[in-house]
Biotite code that builds the C-alpha atoms (Angstrom):
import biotite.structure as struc

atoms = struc.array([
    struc.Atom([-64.482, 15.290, 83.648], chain_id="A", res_id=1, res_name="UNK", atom_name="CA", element="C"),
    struc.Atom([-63.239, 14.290, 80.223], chain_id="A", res_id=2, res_name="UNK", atom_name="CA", element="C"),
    struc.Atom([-61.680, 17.584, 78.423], chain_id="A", res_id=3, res_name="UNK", atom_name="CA", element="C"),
    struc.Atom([-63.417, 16.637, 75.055], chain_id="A", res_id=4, res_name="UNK", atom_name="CA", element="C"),
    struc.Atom([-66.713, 16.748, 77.569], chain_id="A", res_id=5, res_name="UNK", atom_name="CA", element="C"),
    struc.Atom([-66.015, 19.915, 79.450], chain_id="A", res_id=6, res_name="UNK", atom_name="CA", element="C"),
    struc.Atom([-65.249, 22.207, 76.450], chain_id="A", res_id=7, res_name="UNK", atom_name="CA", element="C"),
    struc.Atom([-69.019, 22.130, 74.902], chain_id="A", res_id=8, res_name="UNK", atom_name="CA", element="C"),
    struc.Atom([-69.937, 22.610, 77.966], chain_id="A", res_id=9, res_name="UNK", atom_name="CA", element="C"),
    struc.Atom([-68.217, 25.643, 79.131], chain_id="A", res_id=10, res_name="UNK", atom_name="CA", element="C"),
    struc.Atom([-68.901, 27.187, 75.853], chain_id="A", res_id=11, res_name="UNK", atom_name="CA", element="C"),
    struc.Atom([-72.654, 26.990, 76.407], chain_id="A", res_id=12, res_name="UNK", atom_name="CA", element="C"),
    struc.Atom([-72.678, 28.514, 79.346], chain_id="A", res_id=13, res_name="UNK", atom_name="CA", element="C"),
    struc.Atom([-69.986, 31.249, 78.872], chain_id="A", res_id=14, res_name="UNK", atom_name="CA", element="C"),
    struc.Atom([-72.262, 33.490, 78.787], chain_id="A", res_id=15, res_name="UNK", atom_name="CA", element="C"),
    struc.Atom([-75.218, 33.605, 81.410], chain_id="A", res_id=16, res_name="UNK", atom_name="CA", element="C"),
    struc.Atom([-78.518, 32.344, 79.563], chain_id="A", res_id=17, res_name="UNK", atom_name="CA", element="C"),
    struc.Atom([-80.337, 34.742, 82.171], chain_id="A", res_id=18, res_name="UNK", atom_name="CA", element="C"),
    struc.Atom([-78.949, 37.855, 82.494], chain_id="A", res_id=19, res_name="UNK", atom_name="CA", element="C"),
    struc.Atom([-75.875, 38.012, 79.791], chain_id="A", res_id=20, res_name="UNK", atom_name="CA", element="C"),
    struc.Atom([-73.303, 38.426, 82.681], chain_id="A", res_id=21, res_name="UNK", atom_name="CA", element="C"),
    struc.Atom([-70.166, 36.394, 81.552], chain_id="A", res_id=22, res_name="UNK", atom_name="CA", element="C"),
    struc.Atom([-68.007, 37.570, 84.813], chain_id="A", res_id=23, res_name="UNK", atom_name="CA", element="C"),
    struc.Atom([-66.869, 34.812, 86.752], chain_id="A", res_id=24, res_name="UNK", atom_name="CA", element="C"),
    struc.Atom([-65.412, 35.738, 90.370], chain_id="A", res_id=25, res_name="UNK", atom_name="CA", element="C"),
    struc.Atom([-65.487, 38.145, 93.324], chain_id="A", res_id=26, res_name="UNK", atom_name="CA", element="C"),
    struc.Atom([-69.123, 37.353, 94.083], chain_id="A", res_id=27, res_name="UNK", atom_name="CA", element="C"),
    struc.Atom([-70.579, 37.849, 90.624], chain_id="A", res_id=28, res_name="UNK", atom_name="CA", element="C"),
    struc.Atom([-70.610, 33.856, 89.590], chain_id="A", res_id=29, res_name="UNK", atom_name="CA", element="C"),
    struc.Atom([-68.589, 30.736, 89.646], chain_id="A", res_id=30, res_name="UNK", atom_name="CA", element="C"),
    struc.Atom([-67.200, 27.385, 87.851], chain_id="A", res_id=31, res_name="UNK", atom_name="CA", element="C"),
    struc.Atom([-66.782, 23.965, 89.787], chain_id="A", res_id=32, res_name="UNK", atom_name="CA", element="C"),
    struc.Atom([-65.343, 21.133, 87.693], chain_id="A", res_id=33, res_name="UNK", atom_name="CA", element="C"),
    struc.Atom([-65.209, 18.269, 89.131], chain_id="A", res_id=34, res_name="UNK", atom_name="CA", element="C"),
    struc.Atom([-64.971, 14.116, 87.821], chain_id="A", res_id=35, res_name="UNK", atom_name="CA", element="C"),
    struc.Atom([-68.373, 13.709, 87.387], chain_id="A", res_id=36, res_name="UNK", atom_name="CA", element="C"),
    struc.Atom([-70.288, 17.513, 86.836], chain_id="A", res_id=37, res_name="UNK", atom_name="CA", element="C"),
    struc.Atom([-69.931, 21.035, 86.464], chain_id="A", res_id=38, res_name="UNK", atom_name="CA", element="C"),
    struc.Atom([-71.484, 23.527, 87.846], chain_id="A", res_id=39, res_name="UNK", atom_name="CA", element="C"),
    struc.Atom([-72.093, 27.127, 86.551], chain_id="A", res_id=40, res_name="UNK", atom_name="CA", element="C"),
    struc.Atom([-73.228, 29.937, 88.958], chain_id="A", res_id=41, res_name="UNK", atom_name="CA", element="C"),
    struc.Atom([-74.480, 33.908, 88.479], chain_id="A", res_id=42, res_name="UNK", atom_name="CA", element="C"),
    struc.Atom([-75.039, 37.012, 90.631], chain_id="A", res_id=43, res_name="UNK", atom_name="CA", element="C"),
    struc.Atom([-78.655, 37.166, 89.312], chain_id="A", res_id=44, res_name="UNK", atom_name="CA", element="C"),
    struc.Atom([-79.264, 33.756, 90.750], chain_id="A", res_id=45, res_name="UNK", atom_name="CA", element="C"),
    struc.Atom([-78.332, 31.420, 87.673], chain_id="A", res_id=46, res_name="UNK", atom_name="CA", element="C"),
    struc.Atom([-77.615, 27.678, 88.501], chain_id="A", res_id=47, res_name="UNK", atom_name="CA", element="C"),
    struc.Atom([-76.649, 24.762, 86.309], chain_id="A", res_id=48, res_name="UNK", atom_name="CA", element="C"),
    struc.Atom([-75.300, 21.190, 87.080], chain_id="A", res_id=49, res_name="UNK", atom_name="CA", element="C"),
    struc.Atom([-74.356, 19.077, 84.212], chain_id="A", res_id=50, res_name="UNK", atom_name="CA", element="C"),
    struc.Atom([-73.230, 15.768, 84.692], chain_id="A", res_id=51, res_name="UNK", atom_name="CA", element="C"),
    struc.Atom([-70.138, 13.961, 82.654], chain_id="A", res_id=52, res_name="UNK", atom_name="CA", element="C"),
    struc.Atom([-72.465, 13.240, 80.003], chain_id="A", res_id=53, res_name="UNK", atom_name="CA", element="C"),
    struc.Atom([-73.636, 16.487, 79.151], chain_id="A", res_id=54, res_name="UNK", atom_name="CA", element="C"),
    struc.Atom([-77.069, 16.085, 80.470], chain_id="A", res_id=55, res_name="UNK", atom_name="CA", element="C"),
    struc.Atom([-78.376, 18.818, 82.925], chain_id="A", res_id=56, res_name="UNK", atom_name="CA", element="C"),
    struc.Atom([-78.878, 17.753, 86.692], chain_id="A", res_id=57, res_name="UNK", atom_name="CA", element="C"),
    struc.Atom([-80.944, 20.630, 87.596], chain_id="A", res_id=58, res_name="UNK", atom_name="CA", element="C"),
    struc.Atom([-81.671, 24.313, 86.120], chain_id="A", res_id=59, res_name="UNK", atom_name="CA", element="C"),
])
C-alpha cells in the first residue's frame, strides 16, 4: 500500500471508533498492512478492512 494512502488511514483509526482503546498488541488489537488493504483490529471486537483506495471492505 502506497505510503501517501496508508497515513490517512492509520490516522482514522488510531484510535478505536468503538471503545476509545488505541493499544495495539499483546491481545488487545492489531495492524496488518499489506499491498492491497489494511486491516485494524480491537479487544472489544472492532474490525476494519480498507482497501488501497481508501474505501472500507467490511465494518
Amino acid at each position: 500500500m502506497n505510503i501517501r494512502t496508508l497515513l490517512p488511514i492509520m490516522k482514522k483509526y488510531e484510535v478505536c471508533p468503538k471503545c476509545g482503546s488505541t493499544t495495539i498488541g499483546n491481545g488487545e488489537g492489531g495492524i496488518v498492512v499489506e499491498d492491497n488493504f489494511y486491516i485494524r483490529t480491537c479487544k472489544c471486537g472492532f474490525k476494519i478492512t480498507v482497501d488501497g483506495n481508501g474505501r472500507k471492505i467490511n465494518s
